[in-house]
LUMDREN-531329 format. One line per 8 residues: number of its first residue (from 1); their letters; for each residue y negated, z negated, x negated of C-alpha. Coordinates in Angstrom, 3 decimals, padded with zeros to 6 digits. Layout:
BEGIN
NUM = A = Y Z X  ...
END
This chain:
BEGIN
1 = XXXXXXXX = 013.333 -032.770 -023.701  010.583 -032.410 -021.214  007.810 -033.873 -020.835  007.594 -036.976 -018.009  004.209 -036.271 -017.523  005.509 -032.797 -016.571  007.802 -034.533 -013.876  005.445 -036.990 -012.699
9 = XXXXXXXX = 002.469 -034.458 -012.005  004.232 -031.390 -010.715  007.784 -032.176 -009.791  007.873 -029.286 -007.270  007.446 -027.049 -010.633  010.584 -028.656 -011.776  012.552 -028.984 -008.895  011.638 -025.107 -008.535
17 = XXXXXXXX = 013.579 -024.321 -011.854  015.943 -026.353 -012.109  017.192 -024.701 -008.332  016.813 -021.795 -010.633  019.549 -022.756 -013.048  021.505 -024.007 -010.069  021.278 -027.483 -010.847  021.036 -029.926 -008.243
25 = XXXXXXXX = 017.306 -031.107 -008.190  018.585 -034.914 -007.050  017.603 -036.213 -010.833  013.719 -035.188 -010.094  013.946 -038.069 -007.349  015.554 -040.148 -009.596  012.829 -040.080 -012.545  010.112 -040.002 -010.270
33 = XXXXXXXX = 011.595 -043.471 -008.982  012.235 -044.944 -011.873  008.544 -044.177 -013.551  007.247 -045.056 -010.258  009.033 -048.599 -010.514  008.161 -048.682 -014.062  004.259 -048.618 -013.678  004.461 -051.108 -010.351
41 = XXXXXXXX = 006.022 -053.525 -012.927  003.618 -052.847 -015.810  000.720 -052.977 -013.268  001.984 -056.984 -012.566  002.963 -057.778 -016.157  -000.802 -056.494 -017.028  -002.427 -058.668 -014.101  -000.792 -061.598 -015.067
49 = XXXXXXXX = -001.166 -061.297 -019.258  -004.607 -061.435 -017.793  -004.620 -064.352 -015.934  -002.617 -066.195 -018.360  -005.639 -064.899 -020.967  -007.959 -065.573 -018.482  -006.781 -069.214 -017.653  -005.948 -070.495 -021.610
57 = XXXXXXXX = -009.568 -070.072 -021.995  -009.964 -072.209 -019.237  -007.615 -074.555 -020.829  -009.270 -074.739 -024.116  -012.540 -075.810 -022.094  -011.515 -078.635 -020.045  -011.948 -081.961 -020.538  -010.049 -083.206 -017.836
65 = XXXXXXXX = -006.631 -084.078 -019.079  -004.564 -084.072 -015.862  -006.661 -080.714 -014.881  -005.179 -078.829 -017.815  -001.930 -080.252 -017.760  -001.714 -078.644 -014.476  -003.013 -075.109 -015.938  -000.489 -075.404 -018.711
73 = XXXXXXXX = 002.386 -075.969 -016.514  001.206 -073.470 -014.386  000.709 -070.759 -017.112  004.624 -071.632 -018.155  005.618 -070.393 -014.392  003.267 -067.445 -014.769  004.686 -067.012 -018.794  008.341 -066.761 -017.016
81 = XXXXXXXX = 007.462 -063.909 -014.320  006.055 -062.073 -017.585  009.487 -062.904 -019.180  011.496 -061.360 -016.026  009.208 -058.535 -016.025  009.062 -057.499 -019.195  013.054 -057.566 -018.656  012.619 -055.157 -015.991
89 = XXXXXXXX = 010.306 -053.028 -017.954  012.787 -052.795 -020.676  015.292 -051.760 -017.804  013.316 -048.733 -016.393  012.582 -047.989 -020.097  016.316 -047.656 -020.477  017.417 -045.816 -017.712  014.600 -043.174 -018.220
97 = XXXXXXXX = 015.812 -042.533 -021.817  019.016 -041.939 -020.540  017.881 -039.821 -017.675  015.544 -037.488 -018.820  017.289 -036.446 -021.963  019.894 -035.020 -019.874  017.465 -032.668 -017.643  017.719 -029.443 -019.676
105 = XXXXXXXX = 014.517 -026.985 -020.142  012.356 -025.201 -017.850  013.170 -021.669 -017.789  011.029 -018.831 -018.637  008.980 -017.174 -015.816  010.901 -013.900 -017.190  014.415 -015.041 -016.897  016.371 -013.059 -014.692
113 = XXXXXXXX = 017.609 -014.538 -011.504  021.322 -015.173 -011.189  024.331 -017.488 -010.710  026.330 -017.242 -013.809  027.763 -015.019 -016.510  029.069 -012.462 -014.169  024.926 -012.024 -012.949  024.002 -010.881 -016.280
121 = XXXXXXXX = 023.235 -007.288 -016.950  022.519 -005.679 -020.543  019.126 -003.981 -020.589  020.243 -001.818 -023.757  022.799 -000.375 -025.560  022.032 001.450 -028.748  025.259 003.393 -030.726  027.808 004.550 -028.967
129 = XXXXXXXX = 031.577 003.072 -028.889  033.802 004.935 -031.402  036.257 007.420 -029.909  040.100 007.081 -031.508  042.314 009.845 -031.666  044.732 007.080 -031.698  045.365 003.498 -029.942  043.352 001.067 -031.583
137 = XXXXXXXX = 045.059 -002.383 -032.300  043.390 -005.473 -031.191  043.097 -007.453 -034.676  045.894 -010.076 -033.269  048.372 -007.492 -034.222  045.941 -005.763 -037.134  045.373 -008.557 -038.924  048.914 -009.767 -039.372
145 = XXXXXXXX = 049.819 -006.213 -040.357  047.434 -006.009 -043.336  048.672 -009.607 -044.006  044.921 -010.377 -044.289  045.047 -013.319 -040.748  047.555 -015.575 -040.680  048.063 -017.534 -037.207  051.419 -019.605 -038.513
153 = XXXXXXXX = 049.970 -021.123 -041.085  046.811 -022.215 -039.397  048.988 -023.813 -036.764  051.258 -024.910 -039.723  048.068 -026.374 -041.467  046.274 -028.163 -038.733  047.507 -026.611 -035.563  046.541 -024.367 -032.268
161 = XXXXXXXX = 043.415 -022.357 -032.618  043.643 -022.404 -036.496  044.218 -019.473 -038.415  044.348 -018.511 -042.577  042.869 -015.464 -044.264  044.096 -014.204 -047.087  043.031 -011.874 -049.554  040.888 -009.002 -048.715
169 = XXXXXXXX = 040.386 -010.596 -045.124  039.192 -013.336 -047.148  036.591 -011.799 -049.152  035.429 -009.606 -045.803  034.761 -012.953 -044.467  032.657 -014.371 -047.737  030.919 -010.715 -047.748  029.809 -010.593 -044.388
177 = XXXXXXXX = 028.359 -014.152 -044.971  026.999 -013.474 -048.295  025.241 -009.792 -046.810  023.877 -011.499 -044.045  021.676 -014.144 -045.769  020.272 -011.235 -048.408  019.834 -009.377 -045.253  017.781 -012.246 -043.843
185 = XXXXXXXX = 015.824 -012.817 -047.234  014.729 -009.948 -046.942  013.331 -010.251 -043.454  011.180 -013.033 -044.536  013.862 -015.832 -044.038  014.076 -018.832 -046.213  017.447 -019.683 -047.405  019.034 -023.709 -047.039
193 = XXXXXXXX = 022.072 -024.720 -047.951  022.807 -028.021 -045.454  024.803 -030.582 -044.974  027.661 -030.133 -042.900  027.864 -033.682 -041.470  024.719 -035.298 -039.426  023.392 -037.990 -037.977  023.871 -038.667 -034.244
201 = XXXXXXXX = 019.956 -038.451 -034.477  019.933 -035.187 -035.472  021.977 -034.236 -032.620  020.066 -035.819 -030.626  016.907 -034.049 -031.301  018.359 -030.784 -031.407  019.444 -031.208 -028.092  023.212 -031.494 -028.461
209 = XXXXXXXX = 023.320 -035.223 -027.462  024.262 -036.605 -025.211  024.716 -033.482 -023.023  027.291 -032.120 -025.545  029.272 -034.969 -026.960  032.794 -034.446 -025.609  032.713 -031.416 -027.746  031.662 -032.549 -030.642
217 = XXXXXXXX = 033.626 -033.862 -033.587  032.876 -037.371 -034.721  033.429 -039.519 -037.753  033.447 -042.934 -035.985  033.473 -044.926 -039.390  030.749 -043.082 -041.207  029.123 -042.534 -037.771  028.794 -038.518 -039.219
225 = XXXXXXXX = 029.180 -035.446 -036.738  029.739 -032.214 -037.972  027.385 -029.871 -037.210  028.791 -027.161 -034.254  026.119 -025.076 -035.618  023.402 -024.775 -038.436  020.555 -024.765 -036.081  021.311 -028.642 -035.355
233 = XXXXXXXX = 020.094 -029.286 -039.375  017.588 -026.953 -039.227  015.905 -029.051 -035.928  016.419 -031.941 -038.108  014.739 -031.531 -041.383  011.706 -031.357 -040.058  012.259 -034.722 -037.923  009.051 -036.742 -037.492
241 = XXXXXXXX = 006.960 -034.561 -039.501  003.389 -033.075 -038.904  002.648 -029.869 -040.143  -000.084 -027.859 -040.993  -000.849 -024.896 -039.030  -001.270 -022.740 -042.009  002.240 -023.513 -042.504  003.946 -021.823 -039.758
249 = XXXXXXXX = 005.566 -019.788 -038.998  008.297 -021.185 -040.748  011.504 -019.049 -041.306  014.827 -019.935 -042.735  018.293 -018.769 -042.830  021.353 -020.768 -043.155  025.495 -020.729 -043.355  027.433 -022.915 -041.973
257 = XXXXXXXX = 030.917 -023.872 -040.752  030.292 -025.203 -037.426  033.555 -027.347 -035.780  032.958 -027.284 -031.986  036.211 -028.421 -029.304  036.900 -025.331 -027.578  037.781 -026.280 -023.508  040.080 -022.849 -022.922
265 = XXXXXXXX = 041.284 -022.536 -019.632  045.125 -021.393 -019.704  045.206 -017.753 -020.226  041.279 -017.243 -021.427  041.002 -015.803 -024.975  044.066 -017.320 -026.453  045.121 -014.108 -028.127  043.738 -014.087 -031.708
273 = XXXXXXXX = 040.731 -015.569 -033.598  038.164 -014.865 -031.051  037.826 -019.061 -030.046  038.437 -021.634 -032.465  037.745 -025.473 -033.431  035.913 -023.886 -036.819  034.257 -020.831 -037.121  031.381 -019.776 -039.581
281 = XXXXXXXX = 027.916 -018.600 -038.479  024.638 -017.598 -040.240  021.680 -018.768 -038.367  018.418 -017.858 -038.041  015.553 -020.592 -037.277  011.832 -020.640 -036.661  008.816 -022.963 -036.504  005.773 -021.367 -034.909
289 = XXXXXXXX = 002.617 -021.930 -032.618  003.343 -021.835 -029.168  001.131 -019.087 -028.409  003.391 -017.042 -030.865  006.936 -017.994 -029.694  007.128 -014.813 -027.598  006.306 -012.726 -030.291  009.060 -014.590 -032.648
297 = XXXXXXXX = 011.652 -014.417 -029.986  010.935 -010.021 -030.489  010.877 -010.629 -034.101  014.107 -012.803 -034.156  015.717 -010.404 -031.635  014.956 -007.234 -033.668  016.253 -008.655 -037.141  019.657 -009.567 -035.280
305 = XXXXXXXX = 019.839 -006.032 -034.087  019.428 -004.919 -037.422  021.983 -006.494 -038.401  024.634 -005.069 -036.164  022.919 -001.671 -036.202  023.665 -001.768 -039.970  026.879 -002.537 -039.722  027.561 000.550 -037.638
313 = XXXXXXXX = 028.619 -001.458 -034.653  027.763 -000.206 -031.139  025.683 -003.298 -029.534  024.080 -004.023 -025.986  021.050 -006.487 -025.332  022.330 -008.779 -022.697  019.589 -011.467 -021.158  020.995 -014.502 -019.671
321 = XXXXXXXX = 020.415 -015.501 -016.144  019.126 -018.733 -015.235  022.838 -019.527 -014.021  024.016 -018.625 -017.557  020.921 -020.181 -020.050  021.829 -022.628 -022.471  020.766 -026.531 -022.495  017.390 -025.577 -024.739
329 = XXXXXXXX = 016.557 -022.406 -023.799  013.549 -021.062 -021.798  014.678 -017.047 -022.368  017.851 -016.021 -024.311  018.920 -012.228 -025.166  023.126 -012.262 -025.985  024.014 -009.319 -028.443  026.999 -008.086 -027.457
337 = XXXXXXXX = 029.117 -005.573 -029.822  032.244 -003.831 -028.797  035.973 -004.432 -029.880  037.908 -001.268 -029.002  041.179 -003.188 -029.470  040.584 -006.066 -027.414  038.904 -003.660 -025.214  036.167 -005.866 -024.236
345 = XXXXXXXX = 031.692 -006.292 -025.599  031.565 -009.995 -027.675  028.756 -012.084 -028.083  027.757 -012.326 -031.604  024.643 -013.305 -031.363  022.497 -015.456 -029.060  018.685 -015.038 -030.072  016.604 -017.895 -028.175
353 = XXXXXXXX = 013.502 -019.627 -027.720  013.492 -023.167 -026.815  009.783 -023.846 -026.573  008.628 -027.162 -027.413  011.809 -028.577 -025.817  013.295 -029.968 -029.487  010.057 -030.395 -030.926  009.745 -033.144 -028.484
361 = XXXXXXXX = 013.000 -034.481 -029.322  012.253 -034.539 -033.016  008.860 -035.036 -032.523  008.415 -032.618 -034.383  004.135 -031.909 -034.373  001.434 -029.223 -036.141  -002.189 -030.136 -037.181  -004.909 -027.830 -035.681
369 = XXXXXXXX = -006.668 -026.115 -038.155  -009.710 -026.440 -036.602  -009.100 -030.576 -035.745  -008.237 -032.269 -033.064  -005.193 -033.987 -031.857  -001.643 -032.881 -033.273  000.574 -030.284 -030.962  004.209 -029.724 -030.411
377 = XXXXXXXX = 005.754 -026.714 -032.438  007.982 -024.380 -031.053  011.608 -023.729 -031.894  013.763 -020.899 -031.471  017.067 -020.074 -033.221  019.492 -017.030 -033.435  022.870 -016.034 -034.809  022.296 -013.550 -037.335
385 = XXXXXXXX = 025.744 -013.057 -037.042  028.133 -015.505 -035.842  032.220 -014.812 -037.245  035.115 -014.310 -036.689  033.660 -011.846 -033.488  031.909 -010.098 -035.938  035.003 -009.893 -038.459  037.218 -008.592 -035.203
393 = XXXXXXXX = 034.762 -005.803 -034.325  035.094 -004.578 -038.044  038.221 -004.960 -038.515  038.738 -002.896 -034.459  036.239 -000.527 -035.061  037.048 000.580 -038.721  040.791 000.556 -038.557  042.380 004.168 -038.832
401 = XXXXXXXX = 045.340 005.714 -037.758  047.416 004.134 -040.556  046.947 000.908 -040.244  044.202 000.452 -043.071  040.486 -000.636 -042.286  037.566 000.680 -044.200  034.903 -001.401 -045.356  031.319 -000.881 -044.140
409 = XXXXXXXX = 029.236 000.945 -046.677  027.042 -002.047 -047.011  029.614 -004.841 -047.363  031.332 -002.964 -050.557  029.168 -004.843 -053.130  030.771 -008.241 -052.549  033.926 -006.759 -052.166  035.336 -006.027 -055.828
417 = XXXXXXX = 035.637 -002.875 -055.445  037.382 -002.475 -052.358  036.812 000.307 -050.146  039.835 000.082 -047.758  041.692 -002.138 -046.850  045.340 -001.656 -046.739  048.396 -003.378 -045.645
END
């Protein structure tokens, strides 16, 4: 969330980047009236607290009867205006923490220029896309094959956009999961097992409501949400805290199912497991200074290209446009990886820094070592990776000529044993 003294002092700064995202800049005018009205009414409410204050002493020194009669009853019209203003107060209050919630962040200085997806350009691309002496099968028709993805009985089960594994797919699924966090451990990351379900709270301060809501799923009973990713828990267990400098940075790694509704247009990735309701994801997450969020947002990036460089997957560094950045984000890299069956690089990863944007949602504060008042943290999150894209660019880029798929050298260990996978 930003900060309304932001807004209030340099709106033209604000204005200036939201134009940037290609937002229209009409909701700066809107806050800036509302605060405006806001402080006019606490201005009068203040004045006349004051009088009242003022004249009550007044009261409690006469000794003229009728005289402070008249100053009581006078004081009563005086005590209603403070009534009706205070209402109106309350009003303002309201519509501002509707408002400004909704504004998203500022981005980054850095971020390139552009209108939308199609304006963003990868910077890198490390590995090069494996060469087939043979026509590689997108996984739709792979998977099924091996008998490994099952689309019937996900629709059977639940219905469109739901799939099964089975069997080795299965346990490629659980391994890439299971590698991942050791992989992450091992980069300094701090494993936490989470709920599943939050608060509307949580969402709130991670930034996902109210901007988000229509694609969120909701237990209207418990009033529980399940989480569309792990980074929404990770935001919130920190919730309200102050903490020490000489704590951060703070690192941890999570899994997660995350349950998000998926708003396909006819004819846009319906073929196979690429978008669903419910897909897994291991996250990455970090607390820091905000003189050192530039640095983590390197670090972050570098341990999620580790991760698809070990792997063996061909990857490209993609940063998003202004057009293109998320809700939170000042500066996001994509990692894209390519899928020689589907023919086409998939984001796996989104690596991000969000500044002090949830921080101020959660309020979410550190303690200055050397004193002094308590600061906003920084946030910044990253898939380290997110499935099933991952899962389809194994299962594309290992498959051989007869059908089978060969498990990554590094995967093997939580795989039983198995080396290939056959049909």
């Amino acid at each position: 969330m930003l900060d309304i003294n932001l807004i209030r002092e340099t709106p033209e700064v604000v204005r200036q980047a939201l134009a940037r995202r290609r937002m229209d800049t009409a909701v700066v005018e809107r806050v800036l009236e509302l605060d405006a009205r806001r402080r006019a009414l606490l201005t009068q409410v203040e004045a006349l607290k004051a009088e009242r204050n003022a004249v009550s002493r007044e009261i409690g020194k006469s000794k003229d009867a009728a005289e402070r009669q008249a100053k009581i009853d006078a004081m009563r019209a005086v005590g209603d205006q403070i009534t009706a203003l205070d209402e109106q107060v309350r009003q303002a209050d309201e519509a501002l923490a509707e408002i400004v919630p909704t504004i998203p962040n500022l981005p980054d200085a850095s971020a390139p220029d552009g209108e939308g997806e199609h304006d963003n350009k990868p910077i890198r691309t490390v590995g090069r896309p494996r060469e087939f002496d043979f026509t590689p099968l997108p996984h739709w028709e792979l998977g099924p094959k091996l008998g490994i993805i099952n689309f019937d009985q996900g629709v059977k089960v639940t219905g469109s956009r739901f799939y099964v594994l089975s069997g080795a797919g299965a346990r490629l699924q659980r391994a890439l999961i299971a590698w991942m966090l050791d992989l992450h451990i091992r980069q300094g990351y701090t494993e936490k097992y989470l709920p599943f379900m939050v608060k509307a709270e949580t969402l709130f301060a991670a930034g996902q409501l109210p901007k988000f809501r229509d694609n969120l799923y909701h237990d209207a009973e418990e009033d529980f949400w399940m989480v569309p990713t792990a980074e929404v828990p990770l935001t919130g267990i920190h919730m309200g805290e102050v903490l020490d400098e000489a704590a951060l940075p703070l690192h941890y790694t999570a899994y997660t199912p995350c349950f998000r509704r998926e708003k396909m247009s006819a004819g846009r990735d319906v073929r196979g497991i690429k978008r669903g309701h419910q897909f897994d994801k291991v996250e990455m997450y970090t607390y820091c200074l905000p003189e050192e969020s530039p640095a983590e947002l390197q670090r972050m990036l570098a341990h999620a290209e580790e991760t698809c460089a070990a792997l063996g997957l061909a990857y490209r560094i993609v940063p998003l446009c202004t057009g293109d950045l998320g809700f939170n984000a000042v500066f996001t890299y994509d990692l894209e990886v390519w899928a020689p069956g589907c023919g086409e690089w998939l984001e796996v990863s989104s690596v991000s820094n969000d500044g002090d944007f949830q921080a101020r949602r959660a309020n979410i504060k550190y303690r200055p070592a050397g004193g002094g008042k308590a600061r906003l943290v920084h946030t910044l999150n990253g898939s380290g990776l997110g499935m099933p894209r991952t899962l389809i660019a194994i299962l594309e880029n290992y498959q051989q000529a007869d059908g089978s798929v060969v498990v990554p050298e590094v995967l093997r260990p939580w795989m039983g044993g198995i080396e290939v996978i056959r049909p």
